[in-house]
N, CA and C atoms as an extended XYZ file, in Angstrom:
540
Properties=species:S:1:pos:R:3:atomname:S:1:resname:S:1:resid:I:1 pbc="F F F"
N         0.824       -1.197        0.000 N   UNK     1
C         0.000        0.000        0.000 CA  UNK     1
C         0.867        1.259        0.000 C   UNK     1
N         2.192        0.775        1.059 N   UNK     2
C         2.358        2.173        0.999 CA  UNK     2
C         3.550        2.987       -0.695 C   UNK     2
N         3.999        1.701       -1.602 N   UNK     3
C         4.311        1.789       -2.458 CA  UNK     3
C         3.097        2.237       -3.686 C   UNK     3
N         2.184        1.990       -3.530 N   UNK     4
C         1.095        2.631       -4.486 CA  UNK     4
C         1.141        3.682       -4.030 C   UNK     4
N         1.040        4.551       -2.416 N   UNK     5
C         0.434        5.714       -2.757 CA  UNK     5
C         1.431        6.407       -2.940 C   UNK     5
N         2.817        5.950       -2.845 N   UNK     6
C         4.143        6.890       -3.347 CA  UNK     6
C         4.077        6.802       -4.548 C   UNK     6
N         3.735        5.837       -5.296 N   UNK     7
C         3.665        5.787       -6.679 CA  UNK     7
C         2.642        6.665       -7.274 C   UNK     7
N         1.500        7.031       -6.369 N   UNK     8
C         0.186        7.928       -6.767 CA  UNK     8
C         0.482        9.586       -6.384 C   UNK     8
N         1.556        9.390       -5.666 N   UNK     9
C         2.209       10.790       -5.459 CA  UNK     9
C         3.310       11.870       -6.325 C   UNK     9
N         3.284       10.397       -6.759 N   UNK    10
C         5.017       10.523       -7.709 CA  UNK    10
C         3.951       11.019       -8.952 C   UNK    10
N         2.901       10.400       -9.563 N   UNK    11
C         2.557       10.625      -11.270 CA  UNK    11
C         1.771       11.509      -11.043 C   UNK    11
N         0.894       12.057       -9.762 N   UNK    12
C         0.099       13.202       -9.568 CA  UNK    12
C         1.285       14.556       -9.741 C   UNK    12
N         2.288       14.432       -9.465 N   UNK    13
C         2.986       15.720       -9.173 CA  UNK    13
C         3.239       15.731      -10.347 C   UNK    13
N         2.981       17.219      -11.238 N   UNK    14
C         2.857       17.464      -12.755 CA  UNK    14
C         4.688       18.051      -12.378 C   UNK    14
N         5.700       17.635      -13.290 N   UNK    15
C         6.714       17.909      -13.217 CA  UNK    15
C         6.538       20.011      -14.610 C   UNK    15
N         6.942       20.936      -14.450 N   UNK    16
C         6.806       22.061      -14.882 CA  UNK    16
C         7.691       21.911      -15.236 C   UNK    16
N         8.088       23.039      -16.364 N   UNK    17
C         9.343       24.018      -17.042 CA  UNK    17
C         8.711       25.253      -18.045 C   UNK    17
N         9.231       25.984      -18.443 N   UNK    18
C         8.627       27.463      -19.042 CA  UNK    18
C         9.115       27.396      -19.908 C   UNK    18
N         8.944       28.844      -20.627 N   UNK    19
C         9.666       29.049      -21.842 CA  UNK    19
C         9.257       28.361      -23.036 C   UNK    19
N         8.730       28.474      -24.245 N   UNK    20
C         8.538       27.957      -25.199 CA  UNK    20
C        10.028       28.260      -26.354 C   UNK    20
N         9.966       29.679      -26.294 N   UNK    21
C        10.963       29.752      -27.319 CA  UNK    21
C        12.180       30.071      -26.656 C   UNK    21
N        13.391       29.685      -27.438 N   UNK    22
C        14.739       29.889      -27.237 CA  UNK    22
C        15.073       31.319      -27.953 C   UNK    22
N        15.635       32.357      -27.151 N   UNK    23
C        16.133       33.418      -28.050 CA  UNK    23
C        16.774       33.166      -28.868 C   UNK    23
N        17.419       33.934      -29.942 N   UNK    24
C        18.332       33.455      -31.183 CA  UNK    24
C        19.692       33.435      -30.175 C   UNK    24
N        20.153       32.201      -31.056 N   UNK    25
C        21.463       31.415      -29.955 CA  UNK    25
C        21.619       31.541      -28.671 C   UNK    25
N        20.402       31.105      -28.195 N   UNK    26
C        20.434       30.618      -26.545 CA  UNK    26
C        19.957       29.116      -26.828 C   UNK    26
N        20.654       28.347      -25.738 N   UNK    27
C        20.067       26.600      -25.585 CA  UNK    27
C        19.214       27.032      -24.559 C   UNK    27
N        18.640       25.884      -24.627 N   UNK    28
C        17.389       25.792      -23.534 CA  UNK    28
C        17.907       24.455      -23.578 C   UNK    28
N        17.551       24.029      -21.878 N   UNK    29
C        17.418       22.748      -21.374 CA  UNK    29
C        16.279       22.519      -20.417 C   UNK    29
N        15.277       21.385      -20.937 N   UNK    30
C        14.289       21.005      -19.818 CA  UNK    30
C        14.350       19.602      -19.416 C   UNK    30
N        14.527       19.105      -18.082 N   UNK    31
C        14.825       18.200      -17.702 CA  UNK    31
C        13.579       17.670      -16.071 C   UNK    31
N        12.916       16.372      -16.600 N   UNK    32
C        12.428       15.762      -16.134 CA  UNK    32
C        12.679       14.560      -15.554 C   UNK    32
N        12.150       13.903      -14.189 N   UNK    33
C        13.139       12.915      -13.753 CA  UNK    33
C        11.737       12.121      -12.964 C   UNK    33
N        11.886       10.638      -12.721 N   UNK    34
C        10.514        9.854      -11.766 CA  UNK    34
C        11.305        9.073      -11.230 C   UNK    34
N        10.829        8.942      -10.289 N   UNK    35
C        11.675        7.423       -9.986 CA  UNK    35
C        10.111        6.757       -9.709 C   UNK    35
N         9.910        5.163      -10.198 N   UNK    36
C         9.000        4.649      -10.399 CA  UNK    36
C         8.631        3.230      -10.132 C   UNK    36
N         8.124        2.553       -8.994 N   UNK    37
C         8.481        1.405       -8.857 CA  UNK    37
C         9.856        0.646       -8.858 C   UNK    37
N        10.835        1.383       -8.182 N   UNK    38
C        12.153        1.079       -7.847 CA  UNK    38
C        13.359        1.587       -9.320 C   UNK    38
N        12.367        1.955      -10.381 N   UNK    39
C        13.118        2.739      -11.333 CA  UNK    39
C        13.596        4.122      -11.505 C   UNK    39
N        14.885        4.297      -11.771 N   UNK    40
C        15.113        5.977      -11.960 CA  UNK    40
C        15.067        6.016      -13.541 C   UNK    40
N        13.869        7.388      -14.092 N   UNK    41
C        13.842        7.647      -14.987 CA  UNK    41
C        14.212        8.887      -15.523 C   UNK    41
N        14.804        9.855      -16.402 N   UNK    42
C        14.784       11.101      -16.882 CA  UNK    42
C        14.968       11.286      -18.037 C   UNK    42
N        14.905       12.067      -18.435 N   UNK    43
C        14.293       12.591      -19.652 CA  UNK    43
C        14.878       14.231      -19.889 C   UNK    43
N        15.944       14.588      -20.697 N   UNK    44
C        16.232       15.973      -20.937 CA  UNK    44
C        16.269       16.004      -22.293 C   UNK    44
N        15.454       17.564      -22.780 N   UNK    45
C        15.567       18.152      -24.048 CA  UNK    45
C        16.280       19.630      -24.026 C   UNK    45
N        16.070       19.291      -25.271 N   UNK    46
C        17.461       20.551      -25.155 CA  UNK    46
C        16.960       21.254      -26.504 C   UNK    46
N        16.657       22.733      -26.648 N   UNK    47
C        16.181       23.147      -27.267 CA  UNK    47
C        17.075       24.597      -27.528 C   UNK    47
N        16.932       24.948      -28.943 N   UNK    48
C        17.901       26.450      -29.609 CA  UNK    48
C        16.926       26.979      -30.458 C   UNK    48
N        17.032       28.178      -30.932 N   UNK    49
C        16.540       28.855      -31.893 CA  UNK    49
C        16.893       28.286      -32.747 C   UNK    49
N        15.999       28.111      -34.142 N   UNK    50
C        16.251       27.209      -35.403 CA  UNK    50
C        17.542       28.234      -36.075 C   UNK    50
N        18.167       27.566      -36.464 N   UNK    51
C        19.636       27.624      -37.353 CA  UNK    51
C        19.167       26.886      -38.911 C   UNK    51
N        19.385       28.313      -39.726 N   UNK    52
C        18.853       27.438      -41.248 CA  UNK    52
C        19.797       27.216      -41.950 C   UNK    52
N        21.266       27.296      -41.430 N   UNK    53
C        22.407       27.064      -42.205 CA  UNK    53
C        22.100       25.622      -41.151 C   UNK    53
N        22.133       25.260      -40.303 N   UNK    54
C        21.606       23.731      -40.253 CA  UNK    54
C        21.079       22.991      -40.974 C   UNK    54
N        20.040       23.481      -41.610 N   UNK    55
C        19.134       22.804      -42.430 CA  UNK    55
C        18.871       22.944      -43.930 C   UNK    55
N        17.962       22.200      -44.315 N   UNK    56
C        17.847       22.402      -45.888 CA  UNK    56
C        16.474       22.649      -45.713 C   UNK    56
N        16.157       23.718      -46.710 N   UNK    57
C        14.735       24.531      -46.468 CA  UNK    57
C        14.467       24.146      -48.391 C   UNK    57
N        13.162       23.913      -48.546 N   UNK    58
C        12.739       23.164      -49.555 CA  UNK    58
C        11.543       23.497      -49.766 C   UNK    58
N        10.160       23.446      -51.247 N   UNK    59
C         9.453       23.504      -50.935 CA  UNK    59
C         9.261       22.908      -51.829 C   UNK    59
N         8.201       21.593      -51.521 N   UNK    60
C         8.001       20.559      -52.068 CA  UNK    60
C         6.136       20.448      -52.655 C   UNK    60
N         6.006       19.702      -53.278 N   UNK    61
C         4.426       19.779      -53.609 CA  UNK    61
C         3.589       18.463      -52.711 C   UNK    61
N         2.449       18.348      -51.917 N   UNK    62
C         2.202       17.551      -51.628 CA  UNK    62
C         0.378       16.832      -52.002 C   UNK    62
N         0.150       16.684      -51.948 N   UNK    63
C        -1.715       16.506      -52.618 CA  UNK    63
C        -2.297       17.960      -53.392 C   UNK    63
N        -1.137       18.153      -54.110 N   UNK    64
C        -1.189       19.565      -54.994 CA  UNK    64
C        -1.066       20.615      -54.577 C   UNK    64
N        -0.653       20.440      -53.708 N   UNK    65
C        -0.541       21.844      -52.540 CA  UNK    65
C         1.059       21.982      -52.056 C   UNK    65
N         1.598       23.410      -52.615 N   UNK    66
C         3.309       23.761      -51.965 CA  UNK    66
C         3.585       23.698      -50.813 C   UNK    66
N         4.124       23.165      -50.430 N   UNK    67
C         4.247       23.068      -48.595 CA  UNK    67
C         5.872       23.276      -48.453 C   UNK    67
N         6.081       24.040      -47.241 N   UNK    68
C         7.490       23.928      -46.937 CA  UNK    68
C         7.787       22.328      -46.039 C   UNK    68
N         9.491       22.277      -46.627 N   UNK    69
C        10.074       20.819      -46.033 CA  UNK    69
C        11.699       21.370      -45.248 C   UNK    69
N        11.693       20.765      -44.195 N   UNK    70
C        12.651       21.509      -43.617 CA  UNK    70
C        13.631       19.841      -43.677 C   UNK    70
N        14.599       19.771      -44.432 N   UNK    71
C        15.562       18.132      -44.370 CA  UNK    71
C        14.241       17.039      -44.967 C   UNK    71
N        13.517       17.577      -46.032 N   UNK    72
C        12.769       16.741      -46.152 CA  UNK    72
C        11.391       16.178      -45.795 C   UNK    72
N        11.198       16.759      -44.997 N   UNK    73
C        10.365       16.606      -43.974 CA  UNK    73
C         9.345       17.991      -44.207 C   UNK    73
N         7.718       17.670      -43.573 N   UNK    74
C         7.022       18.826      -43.398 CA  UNK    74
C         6.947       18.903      -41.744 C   UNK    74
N         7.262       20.329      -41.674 N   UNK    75
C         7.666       20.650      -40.203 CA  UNK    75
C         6.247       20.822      -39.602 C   UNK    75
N         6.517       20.430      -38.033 N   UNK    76
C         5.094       20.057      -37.678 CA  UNK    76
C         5.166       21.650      -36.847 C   UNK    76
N         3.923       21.997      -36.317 N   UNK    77
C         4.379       23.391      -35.432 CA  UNK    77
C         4.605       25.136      -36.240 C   UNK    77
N         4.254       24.402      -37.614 N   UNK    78
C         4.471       25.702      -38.659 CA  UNK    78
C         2.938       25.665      -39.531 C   UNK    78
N         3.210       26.777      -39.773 N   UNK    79
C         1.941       26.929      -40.995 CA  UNK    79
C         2.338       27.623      -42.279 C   UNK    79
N         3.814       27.084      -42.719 N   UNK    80
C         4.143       27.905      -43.986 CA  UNK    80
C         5.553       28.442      -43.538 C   UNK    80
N         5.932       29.043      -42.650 N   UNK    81
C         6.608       29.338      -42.247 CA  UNK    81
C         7.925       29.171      -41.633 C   UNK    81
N         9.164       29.704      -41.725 N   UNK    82
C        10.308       28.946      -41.180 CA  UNK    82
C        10.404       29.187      -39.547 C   UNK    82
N        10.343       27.796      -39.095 N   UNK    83
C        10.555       27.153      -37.546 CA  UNK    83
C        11.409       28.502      -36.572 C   UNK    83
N        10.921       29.203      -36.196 N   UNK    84
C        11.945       29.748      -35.008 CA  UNK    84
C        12.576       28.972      -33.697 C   UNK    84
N        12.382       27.672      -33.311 N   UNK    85
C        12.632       26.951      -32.422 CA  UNK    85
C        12.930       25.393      -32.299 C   UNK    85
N        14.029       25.289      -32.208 N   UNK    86
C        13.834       23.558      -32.498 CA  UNK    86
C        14.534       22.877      -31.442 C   UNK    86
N        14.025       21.190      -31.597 N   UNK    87
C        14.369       20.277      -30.578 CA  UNK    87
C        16.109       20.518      -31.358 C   UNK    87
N        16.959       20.415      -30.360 N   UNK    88
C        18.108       19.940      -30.290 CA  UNK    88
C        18.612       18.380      -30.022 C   UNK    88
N        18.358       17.930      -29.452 N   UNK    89
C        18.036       16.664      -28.655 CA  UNK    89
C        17.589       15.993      -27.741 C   UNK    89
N        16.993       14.872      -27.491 N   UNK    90
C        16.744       14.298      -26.515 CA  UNK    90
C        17.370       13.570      -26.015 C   UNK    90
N        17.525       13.365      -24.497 N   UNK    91
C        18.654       12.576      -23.966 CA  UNK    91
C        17.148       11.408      -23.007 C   UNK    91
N        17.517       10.261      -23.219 N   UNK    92
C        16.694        9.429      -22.129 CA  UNK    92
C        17.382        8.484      -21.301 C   UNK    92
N        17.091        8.475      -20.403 N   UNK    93
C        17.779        7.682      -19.141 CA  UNK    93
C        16.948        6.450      -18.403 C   UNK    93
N        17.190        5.164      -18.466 N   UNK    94
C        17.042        4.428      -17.383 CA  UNK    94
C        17.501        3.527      -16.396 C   UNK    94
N        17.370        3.805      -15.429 N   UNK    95
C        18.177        3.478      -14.258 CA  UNK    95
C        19.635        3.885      -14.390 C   UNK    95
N        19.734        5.431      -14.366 N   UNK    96
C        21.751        5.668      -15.190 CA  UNK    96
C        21.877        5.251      -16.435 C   UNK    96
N        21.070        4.575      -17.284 N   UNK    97
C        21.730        3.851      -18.170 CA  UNK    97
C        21.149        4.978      -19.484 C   UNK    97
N        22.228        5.313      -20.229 N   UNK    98
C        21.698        6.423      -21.308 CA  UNK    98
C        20.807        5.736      -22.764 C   UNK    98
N        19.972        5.882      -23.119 N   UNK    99
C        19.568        5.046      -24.054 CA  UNK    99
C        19.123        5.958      -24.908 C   UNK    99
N        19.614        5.818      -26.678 N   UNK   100
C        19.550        6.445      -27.722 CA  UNK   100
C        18.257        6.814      -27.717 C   UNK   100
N        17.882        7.977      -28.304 N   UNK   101
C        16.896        8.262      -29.154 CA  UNK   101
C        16.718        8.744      -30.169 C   UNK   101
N        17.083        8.223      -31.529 N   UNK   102
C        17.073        9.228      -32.810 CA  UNK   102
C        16.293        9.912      -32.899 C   UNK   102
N        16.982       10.393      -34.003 N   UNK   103
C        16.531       12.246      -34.083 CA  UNK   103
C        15.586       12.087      -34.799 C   UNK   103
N        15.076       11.154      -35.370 N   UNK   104
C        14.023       10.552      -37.111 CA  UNK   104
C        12.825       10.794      -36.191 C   UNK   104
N        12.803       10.426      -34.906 N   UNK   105
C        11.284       10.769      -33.831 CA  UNK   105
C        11.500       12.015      -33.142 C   UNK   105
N        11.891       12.838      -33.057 N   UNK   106
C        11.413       14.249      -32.742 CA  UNK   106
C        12.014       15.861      -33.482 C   UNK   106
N        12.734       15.626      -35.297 N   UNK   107
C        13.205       16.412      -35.863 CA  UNK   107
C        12.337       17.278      -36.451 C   UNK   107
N        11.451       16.766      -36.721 N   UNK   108
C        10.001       17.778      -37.163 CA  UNK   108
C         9.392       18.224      -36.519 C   UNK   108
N         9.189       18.183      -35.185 N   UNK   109
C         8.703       18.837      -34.067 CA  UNK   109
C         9.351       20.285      -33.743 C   UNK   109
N         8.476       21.500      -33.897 N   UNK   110
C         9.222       22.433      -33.924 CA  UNK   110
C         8.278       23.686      -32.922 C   UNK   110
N         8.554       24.419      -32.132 N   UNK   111
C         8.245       25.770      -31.713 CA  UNK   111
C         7.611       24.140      -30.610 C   UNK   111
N         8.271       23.712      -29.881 N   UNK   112
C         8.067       22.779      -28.585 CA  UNK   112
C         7.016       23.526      -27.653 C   UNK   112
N         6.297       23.129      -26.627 N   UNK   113
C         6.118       23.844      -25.259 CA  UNK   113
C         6.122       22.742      -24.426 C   UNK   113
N         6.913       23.374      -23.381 N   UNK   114
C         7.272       22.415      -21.907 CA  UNK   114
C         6.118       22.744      -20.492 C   UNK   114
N         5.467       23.862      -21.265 N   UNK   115
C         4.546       24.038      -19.934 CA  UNK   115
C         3.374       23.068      -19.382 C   UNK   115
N         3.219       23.237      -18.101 N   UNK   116
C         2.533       21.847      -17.867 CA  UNK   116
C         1.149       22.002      -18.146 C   UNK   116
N         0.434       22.648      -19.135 N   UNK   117
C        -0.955       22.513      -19.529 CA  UNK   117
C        -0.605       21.923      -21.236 C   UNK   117
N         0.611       21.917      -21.399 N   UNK   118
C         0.886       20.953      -22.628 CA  UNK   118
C         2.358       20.233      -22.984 C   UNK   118
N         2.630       19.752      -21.731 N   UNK   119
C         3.702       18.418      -21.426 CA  UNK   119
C         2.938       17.959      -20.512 C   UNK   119
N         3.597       16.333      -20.484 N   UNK   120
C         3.451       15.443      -19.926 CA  UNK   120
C         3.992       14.066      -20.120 C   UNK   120
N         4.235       13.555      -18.497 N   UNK   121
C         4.846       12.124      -18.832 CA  UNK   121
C         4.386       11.215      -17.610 C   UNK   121
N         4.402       10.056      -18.299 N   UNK   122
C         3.908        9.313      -17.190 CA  UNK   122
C         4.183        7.487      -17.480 C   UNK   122
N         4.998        7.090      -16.704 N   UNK   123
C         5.729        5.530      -16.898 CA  UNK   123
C         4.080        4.645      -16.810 C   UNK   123
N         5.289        3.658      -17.749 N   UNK   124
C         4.332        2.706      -18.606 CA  UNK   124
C         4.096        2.097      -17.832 C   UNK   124
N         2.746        0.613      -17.714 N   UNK   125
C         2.177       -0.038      -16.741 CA  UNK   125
C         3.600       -1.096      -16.914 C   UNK   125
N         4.420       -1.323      -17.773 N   UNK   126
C         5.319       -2.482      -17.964 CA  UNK   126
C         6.488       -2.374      -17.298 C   UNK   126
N         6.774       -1.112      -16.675 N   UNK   127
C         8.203       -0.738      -15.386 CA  UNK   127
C         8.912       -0.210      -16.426 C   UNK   127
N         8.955       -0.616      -17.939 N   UNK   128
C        10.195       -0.264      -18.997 CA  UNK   128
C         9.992        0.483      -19.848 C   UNK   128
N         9.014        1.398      -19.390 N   UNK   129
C         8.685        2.381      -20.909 CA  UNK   129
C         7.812        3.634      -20.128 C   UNK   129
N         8.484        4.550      -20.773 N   UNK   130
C         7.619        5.762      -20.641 CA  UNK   130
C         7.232        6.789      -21.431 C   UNK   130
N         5.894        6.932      -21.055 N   UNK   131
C         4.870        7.942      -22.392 CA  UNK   131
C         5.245        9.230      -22.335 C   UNK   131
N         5.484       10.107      -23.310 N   UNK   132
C         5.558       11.452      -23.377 CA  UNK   132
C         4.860       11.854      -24.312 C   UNK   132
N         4.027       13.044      -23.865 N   UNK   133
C         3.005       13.915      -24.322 CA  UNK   133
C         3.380       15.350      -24.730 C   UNK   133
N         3.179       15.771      -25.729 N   UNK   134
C         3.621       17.215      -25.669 CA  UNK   134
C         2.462       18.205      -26.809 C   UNK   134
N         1.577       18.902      -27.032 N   UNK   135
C         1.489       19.865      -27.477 CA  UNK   135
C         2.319       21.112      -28.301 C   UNK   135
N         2.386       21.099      -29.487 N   UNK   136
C         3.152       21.957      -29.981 CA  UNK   136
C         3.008       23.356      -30.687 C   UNK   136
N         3.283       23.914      -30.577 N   UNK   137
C         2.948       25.654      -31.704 CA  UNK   137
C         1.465       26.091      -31.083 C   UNK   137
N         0.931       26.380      -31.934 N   UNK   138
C        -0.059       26.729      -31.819 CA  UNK   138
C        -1.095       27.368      -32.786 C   UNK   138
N        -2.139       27.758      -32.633 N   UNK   139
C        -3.024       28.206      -33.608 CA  UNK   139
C        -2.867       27.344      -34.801 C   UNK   139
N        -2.807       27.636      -36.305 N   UNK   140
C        -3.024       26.699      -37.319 CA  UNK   140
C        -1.901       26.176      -37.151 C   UNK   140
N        -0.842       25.871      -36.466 N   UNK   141
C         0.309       25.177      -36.764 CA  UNK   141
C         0.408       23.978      -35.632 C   UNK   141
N        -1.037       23.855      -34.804 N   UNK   142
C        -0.546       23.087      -33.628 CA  UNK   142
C        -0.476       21.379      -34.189 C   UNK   142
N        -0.020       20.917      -32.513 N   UNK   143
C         0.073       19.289      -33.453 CA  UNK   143
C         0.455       18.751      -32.039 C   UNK   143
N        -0.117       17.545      -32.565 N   UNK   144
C         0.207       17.046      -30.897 CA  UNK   144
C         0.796       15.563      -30.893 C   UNK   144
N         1.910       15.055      -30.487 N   UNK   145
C         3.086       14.205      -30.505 CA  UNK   145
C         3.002       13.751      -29.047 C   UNK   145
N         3.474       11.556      -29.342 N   UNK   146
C         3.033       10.922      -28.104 CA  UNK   146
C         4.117       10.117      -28.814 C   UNK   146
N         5.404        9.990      -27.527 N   UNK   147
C         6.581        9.652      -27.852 CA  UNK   147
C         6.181        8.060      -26.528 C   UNK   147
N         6.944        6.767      -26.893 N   UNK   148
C         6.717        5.840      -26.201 CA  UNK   148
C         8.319        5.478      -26.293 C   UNK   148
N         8.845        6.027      -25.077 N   UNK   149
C        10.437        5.598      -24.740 CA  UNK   149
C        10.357        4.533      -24.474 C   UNK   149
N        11.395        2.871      -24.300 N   UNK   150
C        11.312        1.689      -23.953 CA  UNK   150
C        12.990        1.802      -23.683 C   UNK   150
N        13.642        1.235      -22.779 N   UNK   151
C        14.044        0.661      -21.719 CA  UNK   151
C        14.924       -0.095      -22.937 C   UNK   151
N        13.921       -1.087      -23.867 N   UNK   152
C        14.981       -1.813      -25.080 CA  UNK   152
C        15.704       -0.660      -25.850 C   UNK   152
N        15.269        0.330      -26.051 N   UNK   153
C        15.271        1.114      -27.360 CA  UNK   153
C        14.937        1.233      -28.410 C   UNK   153
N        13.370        0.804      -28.224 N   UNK   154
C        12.890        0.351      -29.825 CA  UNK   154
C        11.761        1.255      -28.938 C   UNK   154
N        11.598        2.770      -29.617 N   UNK   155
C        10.925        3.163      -29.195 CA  UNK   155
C        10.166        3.964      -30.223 C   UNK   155
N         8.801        4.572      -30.091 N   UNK   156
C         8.231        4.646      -31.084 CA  UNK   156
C         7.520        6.066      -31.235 C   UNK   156
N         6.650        6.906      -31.793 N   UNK   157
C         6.069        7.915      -31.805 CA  UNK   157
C         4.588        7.610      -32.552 C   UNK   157
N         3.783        8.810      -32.487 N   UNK   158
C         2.584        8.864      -33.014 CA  UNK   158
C         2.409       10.592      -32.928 C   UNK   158
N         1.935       11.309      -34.012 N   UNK   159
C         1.844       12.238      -33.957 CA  UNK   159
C         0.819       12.633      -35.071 C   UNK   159
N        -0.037       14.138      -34.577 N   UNK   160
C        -1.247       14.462      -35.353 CA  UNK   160
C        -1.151       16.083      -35.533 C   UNK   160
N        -0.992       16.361      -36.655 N   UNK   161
C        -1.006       18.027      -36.672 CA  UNK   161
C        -3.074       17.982      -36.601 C   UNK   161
N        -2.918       19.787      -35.761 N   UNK   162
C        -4.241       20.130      -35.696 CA  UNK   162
C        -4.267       21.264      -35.616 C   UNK   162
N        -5.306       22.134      -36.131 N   UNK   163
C        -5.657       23.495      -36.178 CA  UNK   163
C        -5.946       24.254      -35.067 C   UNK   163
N        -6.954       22.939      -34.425 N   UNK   164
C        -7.672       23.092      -33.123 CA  UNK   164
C        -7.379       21.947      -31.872 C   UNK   164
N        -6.341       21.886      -31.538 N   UNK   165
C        -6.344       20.580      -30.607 CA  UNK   165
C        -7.150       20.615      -29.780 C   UNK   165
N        -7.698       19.101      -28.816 N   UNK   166
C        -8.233       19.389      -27.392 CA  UNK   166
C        -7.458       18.201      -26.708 C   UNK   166
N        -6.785       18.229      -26.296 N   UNK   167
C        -5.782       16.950      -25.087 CA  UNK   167
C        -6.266       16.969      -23.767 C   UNK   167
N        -6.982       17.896      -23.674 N   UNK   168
C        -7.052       18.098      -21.849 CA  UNK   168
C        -7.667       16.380      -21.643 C   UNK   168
N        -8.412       15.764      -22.000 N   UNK   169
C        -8.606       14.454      -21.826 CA  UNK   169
C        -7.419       13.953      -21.653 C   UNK   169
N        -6.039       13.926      -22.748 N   UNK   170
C        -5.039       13.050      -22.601 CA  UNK   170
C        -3.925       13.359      -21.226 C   UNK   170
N        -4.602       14.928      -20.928 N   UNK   171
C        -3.427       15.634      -19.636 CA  UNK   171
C        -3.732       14.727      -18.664 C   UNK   171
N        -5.684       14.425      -18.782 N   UNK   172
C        -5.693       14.379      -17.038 CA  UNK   172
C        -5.510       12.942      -16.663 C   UNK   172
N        -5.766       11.969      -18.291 N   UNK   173
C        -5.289       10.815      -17.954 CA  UNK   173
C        -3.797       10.600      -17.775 C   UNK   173
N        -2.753       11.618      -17.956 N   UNK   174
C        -1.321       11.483      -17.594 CA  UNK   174
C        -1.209       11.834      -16.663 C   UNK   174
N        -1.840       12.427      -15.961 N   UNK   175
C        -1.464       12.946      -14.540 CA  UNK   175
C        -2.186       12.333      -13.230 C   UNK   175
N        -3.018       11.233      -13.926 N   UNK   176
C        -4.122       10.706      -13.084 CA  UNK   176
C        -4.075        9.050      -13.023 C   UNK   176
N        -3.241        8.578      -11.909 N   UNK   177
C        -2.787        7.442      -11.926 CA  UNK   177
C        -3.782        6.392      -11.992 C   UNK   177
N        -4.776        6.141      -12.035 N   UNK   178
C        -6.072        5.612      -11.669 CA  UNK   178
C        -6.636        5.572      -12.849 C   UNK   178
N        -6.308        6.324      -14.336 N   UNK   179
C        -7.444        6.099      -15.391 CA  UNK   179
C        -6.867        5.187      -16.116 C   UNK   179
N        -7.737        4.651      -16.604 N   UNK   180
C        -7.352        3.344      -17.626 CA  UNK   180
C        -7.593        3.471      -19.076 C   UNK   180
């Protein structure tokens, strides 16, 4: 019992960080941490103002329609426009142990927010995996991305651009140890 309600204490407490955008050449670092049924977990991103000598800026045709491609890719978090903010990397951790995460699952994700009415994380029912939630941009450029870290490293994403998101359903089931 008394390991559930530490465990119901631990996923109720919404972990925060601020800041959406990075000034031009400032890093940002946001760093999240659980320990979870005898597991230590964390989780740091690391975020800069977009650099376009980084990248290859493109504009490609897609269901007949010009869309910008930033490396190929249509950038999620934009509506036409070049990215002012991007993931740098993600670092994931379990138990000390550093475990990759390519960049192929969170390079299109762009103008991030870490605030806690649109982040969230919350370990998997399996001890070896943990869900991350995030909300991105906003207005016509929003989009909302559900990263599934694993412990193996075979980890996976799902992501939905939207005009109009509504997640508050998906917040309160991340923050609410009890929903199924």
């Amino acid at each position: 019992m008394k390991t559930l309600t530490a465990l119901a204490l631990l996923l109720l407490t919404a972990t925060v960080a601020s800041a959406q955008r990075a000034p031009a050449g400032k890093v940002e670092t946001f760093r999240f941490a659980h320990e979870v049924g005898g597991h230590k977990v964390r989780l740091v991103f690391t975020t800069a103002a977009f650099d376009r000598s980084r990248h290859r800026i493109t504009h490609g045709k897609r269901l007949d329609a010009e869309v910008l491609e930033v490396d190929g890719r249509i950038p999620m978090g934009m509506d036409g426009n070049i990215p002012r903010t991007e993931i740098r990397s993600v670092e994931f951790y379990f138990d000390g142990r550093r475990i990759a995460v390519p960049r192929r699952l969170y390079a299109d994700c762009f103008e991030p927010n870490f605030g806690q009415d649109y982040f969230a994380v919350k370990a998997g029912d399996d001890g070896g995996s943990l869900l991350v939630f995030m909300a991105g941009s906003d207005a016509a450029g929003s989009y909302q991305v559900m990263w599934i870290l694993r412990k193996d490293g075979r980890h996976s994403r799902f992501s939905n651009p939207c005009s109009d998101c509504d997640y508050s359903g998906f917040l309160l089931f991340a923050k609410d140890p009890f929903a199924r």
